[in-house]
N, C-alpha and C positions, 0 to 999 in steps of 0.2 A: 195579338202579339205572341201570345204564347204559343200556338198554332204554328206559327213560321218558325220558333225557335225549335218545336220539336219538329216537324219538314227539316229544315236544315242541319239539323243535328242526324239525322234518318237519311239523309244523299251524304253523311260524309263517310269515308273509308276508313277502315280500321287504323291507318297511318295517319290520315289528318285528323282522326279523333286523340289521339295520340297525343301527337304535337300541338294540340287545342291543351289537352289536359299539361302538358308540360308548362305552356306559357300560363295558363291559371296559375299554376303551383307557383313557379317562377312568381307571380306578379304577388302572389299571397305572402311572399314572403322576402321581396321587396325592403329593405332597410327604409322607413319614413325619416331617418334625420343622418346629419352627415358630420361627422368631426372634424374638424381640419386643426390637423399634427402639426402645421406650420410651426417654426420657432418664434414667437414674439421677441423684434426688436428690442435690444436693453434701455435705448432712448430715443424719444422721436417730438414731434410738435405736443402731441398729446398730456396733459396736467395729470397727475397723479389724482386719484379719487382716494377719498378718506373714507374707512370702512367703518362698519358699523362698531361700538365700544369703545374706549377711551381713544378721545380726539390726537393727532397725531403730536409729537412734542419731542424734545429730544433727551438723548439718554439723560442729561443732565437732570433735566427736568422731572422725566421720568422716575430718575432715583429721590430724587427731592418728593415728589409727591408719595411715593411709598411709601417713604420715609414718617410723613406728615400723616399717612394714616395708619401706621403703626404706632406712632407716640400717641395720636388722636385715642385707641382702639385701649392700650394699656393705659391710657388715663383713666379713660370713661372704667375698666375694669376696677381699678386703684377705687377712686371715689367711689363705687358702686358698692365695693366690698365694707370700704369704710362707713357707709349709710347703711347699711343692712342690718351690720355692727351693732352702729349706735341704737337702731331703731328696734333690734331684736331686744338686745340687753336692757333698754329701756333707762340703764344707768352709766355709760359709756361716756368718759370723758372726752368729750372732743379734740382740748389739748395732747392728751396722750394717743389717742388714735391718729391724729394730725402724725405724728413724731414718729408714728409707728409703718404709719403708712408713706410716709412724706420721705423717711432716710432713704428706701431703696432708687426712690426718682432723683435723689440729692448727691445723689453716690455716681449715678449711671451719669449725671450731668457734669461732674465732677470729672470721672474717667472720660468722658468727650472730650471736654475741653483737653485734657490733660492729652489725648491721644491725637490733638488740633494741632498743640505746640510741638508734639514729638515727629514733625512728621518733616523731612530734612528738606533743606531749598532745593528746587531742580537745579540742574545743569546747566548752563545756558552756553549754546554752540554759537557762534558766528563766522560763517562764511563767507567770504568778499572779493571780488576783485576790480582793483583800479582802486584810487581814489573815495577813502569813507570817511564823513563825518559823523559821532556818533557822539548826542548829547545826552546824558543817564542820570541827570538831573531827576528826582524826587517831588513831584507838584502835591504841596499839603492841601485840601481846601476847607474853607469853615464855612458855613450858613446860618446866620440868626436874623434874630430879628423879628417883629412882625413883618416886614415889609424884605427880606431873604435878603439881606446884604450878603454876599458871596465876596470873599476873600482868598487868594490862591498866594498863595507862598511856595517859595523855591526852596528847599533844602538840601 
């Protein structure tokens, strides 16, 4: 085999050694994968795939669990510091570390609520045309019970 290759390399002419060497190069260098710049459709048949890290949820949601692990994170800090406390000092009243540590969570719960009721009714727009009935009646409802009697009152 190698024989014929060098034979045949030995009857070629200076020009088709040439143009051998050019499509070598060429091929050597060859891109092996290929991108395609198409624009991906905004929507089509295809379901949305959920990615790796916090399952998909919406803002709502999203800000609620934040939320949930922020209070979670300065709890655990709160009590942590208050246990540390107590177990360093070895004479640390609990009641008083309690009160000590407890007003600034009492406070913040205080200003929530406080900033819950400050916060003004929306707007509310209605646009119609023809003929509207509109009933804005107030449904109370209660549930007790063992056994869930459910009550709904109109007010």
């Amino acid at each position: 085999m190698h024989s014929e290759t060098t034979r045949s390399a030995a009857a070629m002419t200076d020009d088709q050694a040439a143009a051998e060497a050019a499509r070598i190069i060429a091929d050597a260098y060859r891109p092996t994968a290929y991108r395609d710049d198409t624009p991906v459709p905004a929507h089509g048949s295809t379901p949305p795939v959920a990615q790796p890290g916090r399952p998909p949820m919406s803002q709502g949601a999203t800000d609620a669990s934040v939320l949930m692990l922020a209070g979670a994170t300065a709890t655990t800090m709160v009590g942590g510091t208050a246990a540390v406390l107590m177990y360093v000092s070895q004479y640390a009243d609990p009641l008083t570390c309690g009160l000590v540590f407890g007003a600034p969570t009492a406070l913040v719960l205080a200003l929530a609520r406080l900033l819950n009721r400050a916060k003004p009714d929306p707007d509310v727009h209605h646009h119609y045309e023809g003929p509207v009935y509109q009933d804005q009646r107030t449904t109370h409802t209660r549930t007790t019970g063992m056994w869930a009697k459910t009550t709904n009152r109109h007010g």
